[in-house]
C-alpha positions, -999 to 999 in steps of 0.1 A, spaced: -249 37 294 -227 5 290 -194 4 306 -171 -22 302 -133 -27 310 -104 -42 287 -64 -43 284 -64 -24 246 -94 -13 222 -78 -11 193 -98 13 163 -97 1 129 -90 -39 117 -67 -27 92 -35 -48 85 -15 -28 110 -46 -33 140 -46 -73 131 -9 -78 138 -7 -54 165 -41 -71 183 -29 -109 177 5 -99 192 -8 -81 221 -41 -113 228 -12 -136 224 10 -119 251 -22 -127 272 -36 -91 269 -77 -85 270 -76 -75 234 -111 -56 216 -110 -46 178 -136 -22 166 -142 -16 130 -171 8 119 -177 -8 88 -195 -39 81 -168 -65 77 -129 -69 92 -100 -60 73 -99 -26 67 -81 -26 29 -84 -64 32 -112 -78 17 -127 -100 -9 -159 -95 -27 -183 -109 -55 -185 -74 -69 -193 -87 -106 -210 -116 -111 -211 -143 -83 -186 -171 -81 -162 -142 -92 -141 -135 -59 -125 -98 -62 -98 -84 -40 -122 -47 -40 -89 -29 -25 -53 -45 -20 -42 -77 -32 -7 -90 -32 16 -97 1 51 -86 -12 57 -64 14 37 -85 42 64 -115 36 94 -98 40 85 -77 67 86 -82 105 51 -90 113 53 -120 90 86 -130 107 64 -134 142 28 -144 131 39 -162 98 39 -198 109 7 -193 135 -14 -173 102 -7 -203 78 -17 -229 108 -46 -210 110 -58 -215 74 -38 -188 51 -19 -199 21 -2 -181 -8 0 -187 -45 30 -172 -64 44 -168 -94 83 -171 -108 71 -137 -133 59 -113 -102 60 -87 -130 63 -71 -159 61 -47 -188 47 -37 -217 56 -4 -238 32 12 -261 48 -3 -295 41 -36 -281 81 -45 -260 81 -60 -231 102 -76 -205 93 -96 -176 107 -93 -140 120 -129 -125 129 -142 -92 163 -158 -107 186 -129 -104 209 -149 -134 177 -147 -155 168 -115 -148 206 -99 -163 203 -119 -191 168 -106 -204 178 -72 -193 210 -75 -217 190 -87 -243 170 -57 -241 202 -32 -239 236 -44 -237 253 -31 -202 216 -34 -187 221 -63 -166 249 -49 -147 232 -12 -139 202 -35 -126 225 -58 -103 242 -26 -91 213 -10 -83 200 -39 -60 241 -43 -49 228 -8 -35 204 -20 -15 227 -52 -9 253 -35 9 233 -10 31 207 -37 39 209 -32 79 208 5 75 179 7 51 156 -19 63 159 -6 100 152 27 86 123 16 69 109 -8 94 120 -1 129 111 29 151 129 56 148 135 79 177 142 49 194 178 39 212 182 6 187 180 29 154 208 54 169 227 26 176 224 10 139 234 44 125 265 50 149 273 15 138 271 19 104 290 57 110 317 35 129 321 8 106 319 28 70 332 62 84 308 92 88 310 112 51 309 75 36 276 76 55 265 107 42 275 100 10 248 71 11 222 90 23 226 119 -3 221 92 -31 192 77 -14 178 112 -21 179 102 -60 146 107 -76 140 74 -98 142 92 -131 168 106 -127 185 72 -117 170 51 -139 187 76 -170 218 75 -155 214 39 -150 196 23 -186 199 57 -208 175 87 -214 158 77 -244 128 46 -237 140 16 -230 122 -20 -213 146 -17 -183 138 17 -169 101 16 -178 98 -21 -161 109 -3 -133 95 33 -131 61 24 -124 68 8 -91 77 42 -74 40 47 -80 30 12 -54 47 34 -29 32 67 -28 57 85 -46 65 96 -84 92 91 -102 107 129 -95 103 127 -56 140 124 -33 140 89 -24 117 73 -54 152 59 -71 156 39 -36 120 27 -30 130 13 -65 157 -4 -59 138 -18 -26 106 -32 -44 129 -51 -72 149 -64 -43 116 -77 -28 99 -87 -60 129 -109 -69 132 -123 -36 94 -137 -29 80 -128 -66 44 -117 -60 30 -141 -35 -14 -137 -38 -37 -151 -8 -50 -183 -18 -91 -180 -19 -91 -140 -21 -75 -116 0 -103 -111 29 -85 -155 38 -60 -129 56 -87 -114 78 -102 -147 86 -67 -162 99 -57 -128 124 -94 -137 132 -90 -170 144 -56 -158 157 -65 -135 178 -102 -149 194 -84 -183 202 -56 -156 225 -90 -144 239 -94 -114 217 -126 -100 208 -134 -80 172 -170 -61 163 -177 -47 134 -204 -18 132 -188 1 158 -185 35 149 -158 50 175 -171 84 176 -147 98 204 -116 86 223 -124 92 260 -98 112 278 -90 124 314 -66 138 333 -44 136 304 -49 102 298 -68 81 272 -93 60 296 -113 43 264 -139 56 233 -172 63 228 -195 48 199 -222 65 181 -249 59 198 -233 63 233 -217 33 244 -185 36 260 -159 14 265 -133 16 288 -97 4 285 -58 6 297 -48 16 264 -64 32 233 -50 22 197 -58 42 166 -55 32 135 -70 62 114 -59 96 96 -37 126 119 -69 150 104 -91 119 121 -71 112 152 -70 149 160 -98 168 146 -126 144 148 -115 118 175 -100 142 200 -109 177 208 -80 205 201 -87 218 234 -70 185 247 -43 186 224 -8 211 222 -20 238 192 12 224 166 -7 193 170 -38 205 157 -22 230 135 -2 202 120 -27 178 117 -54 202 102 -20 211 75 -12 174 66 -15 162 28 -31 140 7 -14 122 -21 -33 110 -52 -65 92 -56 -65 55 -69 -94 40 -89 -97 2 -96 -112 -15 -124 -126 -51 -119 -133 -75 -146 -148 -110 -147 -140 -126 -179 -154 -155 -199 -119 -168 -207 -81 -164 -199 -66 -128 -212 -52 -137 -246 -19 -113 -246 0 -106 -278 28 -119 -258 16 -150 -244 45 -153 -218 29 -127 -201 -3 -145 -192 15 -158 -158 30 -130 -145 12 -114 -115 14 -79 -119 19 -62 -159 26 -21 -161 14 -7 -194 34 28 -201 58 44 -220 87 49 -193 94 70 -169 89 103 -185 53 90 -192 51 84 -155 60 118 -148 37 133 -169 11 114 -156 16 121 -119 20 161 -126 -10 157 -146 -31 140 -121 -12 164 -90 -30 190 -108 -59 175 -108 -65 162 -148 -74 131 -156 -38 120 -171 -40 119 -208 -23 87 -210 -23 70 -173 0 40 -163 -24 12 -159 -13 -17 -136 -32 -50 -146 -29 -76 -119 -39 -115 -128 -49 -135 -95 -65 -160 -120 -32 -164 -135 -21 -175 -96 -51 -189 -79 -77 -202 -105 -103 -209 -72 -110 -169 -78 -136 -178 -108 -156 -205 -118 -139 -230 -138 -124 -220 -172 -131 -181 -160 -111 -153 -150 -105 -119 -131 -84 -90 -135 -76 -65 -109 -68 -33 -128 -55 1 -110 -50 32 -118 -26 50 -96 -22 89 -110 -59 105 -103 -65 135 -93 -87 138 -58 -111 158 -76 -115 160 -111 -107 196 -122 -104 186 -165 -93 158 -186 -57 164 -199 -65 148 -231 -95 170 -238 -122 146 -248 -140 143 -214 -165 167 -202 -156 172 -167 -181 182 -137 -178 219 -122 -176 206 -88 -147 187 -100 -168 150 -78 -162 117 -96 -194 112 -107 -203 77 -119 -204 89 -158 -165 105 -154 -154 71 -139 -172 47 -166 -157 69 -191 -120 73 -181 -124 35 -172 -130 30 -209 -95 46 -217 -78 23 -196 -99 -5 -214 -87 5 -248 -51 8 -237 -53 -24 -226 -70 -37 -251 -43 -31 -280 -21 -57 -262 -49 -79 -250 -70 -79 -277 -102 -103 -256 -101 -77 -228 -136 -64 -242 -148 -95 -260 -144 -116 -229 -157 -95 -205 -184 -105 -190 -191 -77 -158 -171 -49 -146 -172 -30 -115 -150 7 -115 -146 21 -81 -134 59 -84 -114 75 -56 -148 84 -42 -156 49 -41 -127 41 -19 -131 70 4 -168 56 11 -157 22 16 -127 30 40 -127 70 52 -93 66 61 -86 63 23 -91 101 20 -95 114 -14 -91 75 -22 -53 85 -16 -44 45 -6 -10 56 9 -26 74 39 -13 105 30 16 124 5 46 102 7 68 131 -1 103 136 23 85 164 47 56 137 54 78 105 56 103 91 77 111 110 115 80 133 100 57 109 98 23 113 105 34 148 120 66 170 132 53 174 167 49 137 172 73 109 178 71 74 164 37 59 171 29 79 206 5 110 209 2 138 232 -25 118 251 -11 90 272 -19 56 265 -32 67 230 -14 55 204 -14 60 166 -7 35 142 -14 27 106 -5 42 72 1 75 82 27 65 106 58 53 98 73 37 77 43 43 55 18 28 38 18 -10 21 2 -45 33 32 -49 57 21 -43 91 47 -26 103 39 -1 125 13 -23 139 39 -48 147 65 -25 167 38 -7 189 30 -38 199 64 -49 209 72 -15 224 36 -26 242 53 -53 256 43 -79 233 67 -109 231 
């Protein structure tokens, strides 16, 4: 049996376990990575899944989040040195309802109130007042969602902010950040369909959330802030360019990362975590033990309950899955030929009828039916980054975000569904197809010009990354109770465990999931990490 020493193993080479690894092996700490799969990056990577030449983001895709965060503030400059580079768009997104309107989302704010009033008079200034929301409680809400919370700093920012704008003030902000986005966006644009609101109801859906949860009408407000700030910035060569820079990153600090290596048990004595066991036997020994995996993994599988307090396990063994995700990708023989041709440069386009068609979606698929009539998010990185396909060709990146974990019926009635309610491969092809044809009525080539397609259900995901449970991406139900100073669990606190020197990091920690790195980023500063 194999024993070897190092500063941090960290589990997982997810976003989270690249930044917090390259800030730790820069800070001169013995850093190992260990990923059980076959290749780095966790929901990073770039495949030929179709036809070769044809370079597919098989999971996430765009950095939104990544550039404004705190991560890229520290590693930015070294990850670009090192070989990453974006491609971006002035039209990060967009719409289009089912009788054919649309309206496109641009980084000029100016340009942005203008189409909005062209769509419906007194649009433009509900739109600027909801990101004047954001605007003015920027310190409080990005420290909320991007700093640790139980930590002296953030009690200090709110008895700031309780000093300066006067305690029920405060309140008064936090009970509207509770606003579910439908609600909002009918007080905001009108109750009846309109372009505004249904440009931006679908986003609550990139967050884990729907657009009835408390706090969807803010995470709103927050992604149009971002998306008009940096638009929709994609990596330059594919997605899995990301991996390769942390790579280089963190081997020239010294750092090692394996794939392969299954981490079958986190090694613990006296209390402490002393380093993790592979399948197979190996053990590795280190100072400290990062996790970047599930609660049910971390403290069902990884650890045994007898080493753990019982809320723990109880809580752990109670925590909740939000809704699968399946992906569509397409490699095409030509450029998408929209109705609308202004939308063939915008990086992400929504199709669905607004926000009540959301809803209806998300209750249908929380209930586990395929949704009669599903919101369908169409991603170009072609559009961006023509390097994805051979010359003259293209790729779409299609998602589906309201599916049901397991397939209990088919809300519109036409599909046969297994009794076992699993995603088998004819359920997926098929409810693919109705995505297809929804598409298809505003990009009339989609079929024509298709020339390979790869569908990946949410049993798909689950098999490629486990921590993608259900093929919920989110790492969990973003609801209130599971988010915030109660994520991953109750009995826990920011990103520390019962065990010492384990730590927990990752989407089911806060502030949640996304390709931001957060969480990643302040365990490794409260680490120590310069």
């Amino acid at each position: 049996m194999n024993k070897t020493q190092t500063d941090a193993i960290v589990v997982g080479s997810g976003i989270n376990s690249l930044v917090c690894a390259a800030l730790l092996a820069r800070s001169g700490r013995k850093v190992l990575v260990l990923e059980r799969a076959g290749v780095l990056g966790g929901c990073i990577r770039t495949e030929e899944l179709t036809l070769p030449g044809f370079l597919h983001d098989t999971l996430s895709t765009a950095h939104p989040l990544f550039m404004v965060g705190p991560a890229y503030a520290a590693l930015g400059k070294h990850l670009h040195e090192a070989g990453l580079e974006y491609c971006n768009t002035s039209a990060p997104t967009a719409v289009v309802m089912p009788d054919g309107g649309r309206l496109i989302l641009s980084t000029s704010r100016e340009e942005n109130v203008r189409r909005f009033n062209a769509c419906l008079p007194g649009a433009g200034a509900a739109y600027v007042q909801g990101l004047s929301d954001v605007e003015s409680q920027a310190e409080l809400i990005f420290a909320m969602l991007g700093s640790e919370l139980w930590r002296w700093p953030m009690a200090k920012t709110l008895a700031k902010t309780a000093w300066k704008q006067g305690a029920h003030p405060l309140s008064g902000f936090v009970g509207s950040a509770l606003t579910p986005a439908r609600a909002w966006l009918a007080q905001a644009f009108g109750a009846a369909p309109n372009l505004p609101a249904a440009l931006l109801a679908p986003w609550v859906l990139h967050t884990g959330l729907g657009p009835d949860a408390p706090l969807s009408a803010l995470m709103d407000k927050v992604v149009a802030f971002t998306l008009e700030a940096v638009g929709m910035p994609m990596v330059k060569g594919g997605n899995a360019q990301t991996v390769k820079a942390f790579v280089k990153l963190i081997t020239q600090a010294g750092g090692e990362l394996r794939t392969g290596s299954h981490v079958e048990k986190v090694l613990v004595e006296n209390g402490r975590a002393t380093g993790v066991r592979l399948q197979g036997g190996e053990e590795l020994r280190a100072n400290d033990v990062v996790c970047n995996v599930t609660p049910t993994q971390l403290y069902t599988q990884l650890l045994s309950p007898a080493q753990l307090p019982p809320e723990v396990v109880q809580q752990a063994r109670a925590y909740r899955y939000g809704k699968g995700n399946m992906q569509i990708h397409l490699a095409m023989s030509e450029a998408p030929r929209w109705v609308s041709s202004e939308l063939a440069n915008v990086g992400y386009v929504h199709l669905t009828g607004g926000p009540d068609a959301v809803s209806r979606a998300v209750n249908e698929a929380d209930r586990g039916l395929l949704p009669a009539v599903p919101t369908v998010c169409v991603a170009q990185p072609t559009a961006l980054d023509p390097s994805r396909a051979p010359k003259g060709k293209h790729i779409l990146w299609i998602q589906l975000p309201e599916c049901p974990r397991e397939v209990l019926g088919d809300a519109a009635g036409l599909l046969q569904t297994p009794a076992n309610g699993a995603w088998t491969e004819s359920i997926s092809e098929h409810y693919a197809d109705r995505a297809i044809a929804m598409i298809e009525r505003h990009m009339p080539n989609v079929r024509s010009a298709t020339l390979a397609r790869k569908v990946l259900s949410p049993a798909d995901l689950e098999s490629l990354n486990c921590n993608l449970v259900g093929g919920d991406p989110y790492g969990g139900d973003c609801s209130l109770d599971q988010s915030f100073l109660w994520r991953p669990l109750r009995a826990t606190r920011n990103h520390e465990t019962p065990i010492k020197n384990l730590w927990h990091i990752g989407a089911s920690t806060h502030p949640g999931p996304g390709l931001g790195g957060a969480s990643g980023f302040h365990l490794a500063q409260s680490m120590g990490a310069a």
